[in-house]
C-alpha positions as CSV (number, residue, x, y, z in Angstrom):
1,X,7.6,-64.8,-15.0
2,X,7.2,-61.3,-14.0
3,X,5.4,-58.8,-15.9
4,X,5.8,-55.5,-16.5
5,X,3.2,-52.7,-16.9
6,X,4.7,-49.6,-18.0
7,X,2.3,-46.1,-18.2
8,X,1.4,-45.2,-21.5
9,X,2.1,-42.0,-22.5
10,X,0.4,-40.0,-25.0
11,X,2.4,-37.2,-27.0
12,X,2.2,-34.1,-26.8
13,X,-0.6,-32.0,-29.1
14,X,-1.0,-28.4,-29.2
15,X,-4.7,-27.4,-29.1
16,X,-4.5,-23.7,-28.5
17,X,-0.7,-21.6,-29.9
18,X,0.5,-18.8,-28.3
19,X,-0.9,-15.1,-30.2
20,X,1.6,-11.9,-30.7
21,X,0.7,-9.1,-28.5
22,X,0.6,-5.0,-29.1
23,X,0.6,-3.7,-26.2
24,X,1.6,0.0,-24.5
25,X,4.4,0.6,-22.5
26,X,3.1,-0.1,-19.1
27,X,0.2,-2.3,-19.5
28,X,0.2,-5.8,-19.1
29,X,1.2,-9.2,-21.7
30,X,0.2,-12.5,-20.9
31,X,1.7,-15.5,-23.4
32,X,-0.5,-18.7,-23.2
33,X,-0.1,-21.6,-24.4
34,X,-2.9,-25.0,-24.0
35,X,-1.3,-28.2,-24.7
36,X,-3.4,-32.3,-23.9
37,X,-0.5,-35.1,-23.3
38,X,0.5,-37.0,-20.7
39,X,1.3,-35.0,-17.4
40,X,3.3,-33.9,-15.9
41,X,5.0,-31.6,-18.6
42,X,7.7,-29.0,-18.3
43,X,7.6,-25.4,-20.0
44,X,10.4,-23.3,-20.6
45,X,9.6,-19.6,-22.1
46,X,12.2,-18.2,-24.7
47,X,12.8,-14.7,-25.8
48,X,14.9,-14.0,-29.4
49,X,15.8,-17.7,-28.4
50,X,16.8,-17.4,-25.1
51,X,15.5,-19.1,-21.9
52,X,13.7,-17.0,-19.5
53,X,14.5,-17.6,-16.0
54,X,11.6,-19.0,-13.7
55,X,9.1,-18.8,-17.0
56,X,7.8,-23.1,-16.1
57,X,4.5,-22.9,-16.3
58,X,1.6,-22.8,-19.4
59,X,1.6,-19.0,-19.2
60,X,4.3,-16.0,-19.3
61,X,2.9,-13.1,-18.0
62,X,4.8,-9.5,-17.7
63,X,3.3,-7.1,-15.6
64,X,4.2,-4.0,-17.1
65,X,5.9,-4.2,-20.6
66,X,8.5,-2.0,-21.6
67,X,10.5,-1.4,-25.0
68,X,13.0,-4.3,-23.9
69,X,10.2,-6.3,-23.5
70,X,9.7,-6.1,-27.4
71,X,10.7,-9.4,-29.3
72,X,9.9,-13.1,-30.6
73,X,8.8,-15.3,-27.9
74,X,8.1,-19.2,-27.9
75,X,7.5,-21.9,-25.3
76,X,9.0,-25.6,-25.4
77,X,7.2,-28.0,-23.9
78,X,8.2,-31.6,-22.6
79,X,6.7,-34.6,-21.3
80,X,7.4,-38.3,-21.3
81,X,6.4,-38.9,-24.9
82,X,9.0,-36.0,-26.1
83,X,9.0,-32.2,-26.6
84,X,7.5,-29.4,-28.8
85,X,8.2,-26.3,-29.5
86,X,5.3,-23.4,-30.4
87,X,4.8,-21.0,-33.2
88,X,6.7,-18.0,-32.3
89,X,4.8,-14.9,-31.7
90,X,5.8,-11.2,-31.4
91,X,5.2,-8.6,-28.5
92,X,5.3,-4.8,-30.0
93,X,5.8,-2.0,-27.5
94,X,4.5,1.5,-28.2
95,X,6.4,3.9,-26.0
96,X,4.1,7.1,-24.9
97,X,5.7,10.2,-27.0
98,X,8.4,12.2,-25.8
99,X,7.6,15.7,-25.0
100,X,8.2,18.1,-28.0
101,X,10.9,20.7,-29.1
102,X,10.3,24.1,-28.0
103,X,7.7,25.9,-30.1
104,X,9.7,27.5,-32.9
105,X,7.4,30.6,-34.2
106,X,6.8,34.5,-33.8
107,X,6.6,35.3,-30.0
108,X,6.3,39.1,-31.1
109,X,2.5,39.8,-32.3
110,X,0.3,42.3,-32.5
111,X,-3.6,42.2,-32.0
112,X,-5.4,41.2,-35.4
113,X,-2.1,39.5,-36.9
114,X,-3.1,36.8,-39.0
115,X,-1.4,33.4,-40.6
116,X,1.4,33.2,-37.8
117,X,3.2,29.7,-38.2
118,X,4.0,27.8,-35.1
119,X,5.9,24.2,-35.1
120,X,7.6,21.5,-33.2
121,X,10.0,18.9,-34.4
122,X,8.5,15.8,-35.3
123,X,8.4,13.4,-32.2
124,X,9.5,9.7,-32.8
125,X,5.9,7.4,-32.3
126,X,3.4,10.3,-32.8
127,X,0.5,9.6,-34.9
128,X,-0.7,13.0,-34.4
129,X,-0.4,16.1,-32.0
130,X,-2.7,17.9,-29.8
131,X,-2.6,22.2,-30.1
132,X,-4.2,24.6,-27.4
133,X,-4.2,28.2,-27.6
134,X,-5.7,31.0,-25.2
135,X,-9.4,32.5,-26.2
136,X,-7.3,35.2,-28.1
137,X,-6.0,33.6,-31.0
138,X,-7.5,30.6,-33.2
139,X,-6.2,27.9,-34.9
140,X,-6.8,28.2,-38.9
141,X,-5.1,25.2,-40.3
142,X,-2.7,22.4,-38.7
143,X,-4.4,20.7,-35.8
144,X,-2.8,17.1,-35.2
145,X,0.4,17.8,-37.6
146,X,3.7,19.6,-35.7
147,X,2.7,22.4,-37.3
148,X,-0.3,25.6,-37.4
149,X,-1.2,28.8,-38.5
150,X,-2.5,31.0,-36.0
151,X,-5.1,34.3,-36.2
152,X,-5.2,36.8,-33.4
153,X,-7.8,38.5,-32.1
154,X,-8.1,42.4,-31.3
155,X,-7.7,41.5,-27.4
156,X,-4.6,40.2,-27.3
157,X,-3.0,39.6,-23.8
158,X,0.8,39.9,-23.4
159,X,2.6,37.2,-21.3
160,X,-0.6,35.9,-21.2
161,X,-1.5,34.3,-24.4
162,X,0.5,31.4,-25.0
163,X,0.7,27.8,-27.2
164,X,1.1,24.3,-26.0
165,X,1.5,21.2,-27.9
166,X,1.8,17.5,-26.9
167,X,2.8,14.4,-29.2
168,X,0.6,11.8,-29.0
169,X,-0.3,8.3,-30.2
170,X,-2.5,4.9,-30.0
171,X,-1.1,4.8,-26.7
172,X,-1.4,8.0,-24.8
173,X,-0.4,11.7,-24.7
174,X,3.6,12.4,-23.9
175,X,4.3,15.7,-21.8
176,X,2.8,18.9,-23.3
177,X,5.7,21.9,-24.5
178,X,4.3,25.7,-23.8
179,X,5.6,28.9,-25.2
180,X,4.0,32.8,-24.2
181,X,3.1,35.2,-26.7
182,X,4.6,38.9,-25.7
């Protein structure tokens, strides 16, 4: 009589799930997933439900994420005592902010004016924006909206003066927009 001693094979138990992700445009996204069971196992990485090519191991990294990296991502995994399939989990992309409209607002002042309104469009992703001025005029009211009121001072410097504004968010600052004051 012969006997046969097959390996056992124990199933397949997920002791750590992948986690969703935030991350900026740029930085870096690691998916990770542990799983105890019989080796060897097979991975294969999905996106929206799709299999990503050459994604076979435990982890999924992407170096630097970009807005087409956004989506739904889950791993199945396989062994001799079946397959499984993890909780799917989300990567969000924050794009930096584009750089803003021109300055719309009175380029024609004179020294002393007072409650001059300056504004942008509103940029698509900012949380807030970022005003300079020259030493001659100060800021009154506004300061992180896409729009302020400006005071000028007695020493006001033609072609010299002028207003910049950038968009920004959690992420970073986008590309700051100037306009002169004449």
């Amino acid at each position: 009589a012969m006997l046969t001693v097959s390996p056992q094979c124990d199933n397949l138990s997920v002791s750590t799930q992948p986690v969703s992700l935030s991350r900026c445009a740029g930085d870096k996204a690691i998916f990770a997933i542990g799983v105890t069971g019989t080796d060897p196992m097979t991975y294969v990485w999905k996106k929206n439900g799709n299999t990503i090519a050459n994604a076979t191991a435990n982890t999924f990294t992407i170096n630097a994420v970009s807005s087409t990296d956004a989506g739904s991502y889950s791993v199945i995994v396989t062994n001799c005592g079946g397959s499984l399939t993890s909780d799917g989990v989300l990567l969000t992309v924050t794009d930096v902010p584009a750089q803003p409209s021109i300055i719309s607002g009175t380029a024609n002042v004179c020294s002393g004016d007072a409650g001059r309104t300056y504004s942008v469009g509103a940029v698509s992703g900012a949380t807030g924006y970022q005003w300079t001025v020259t030493p001659d005029m100060t800021i009154t009211s506004g300061q992180n909206t896409n729009s302020i009121t400006v005071s000028f001072t007695s020493t006001l410097r033609p072609s010299i003066d002028n207003i910049s504004v950038s968009a920004n968010n959690s992420c970073s600052s986008g590309s700051s927009r100037s306009g002169t004051i004449t």
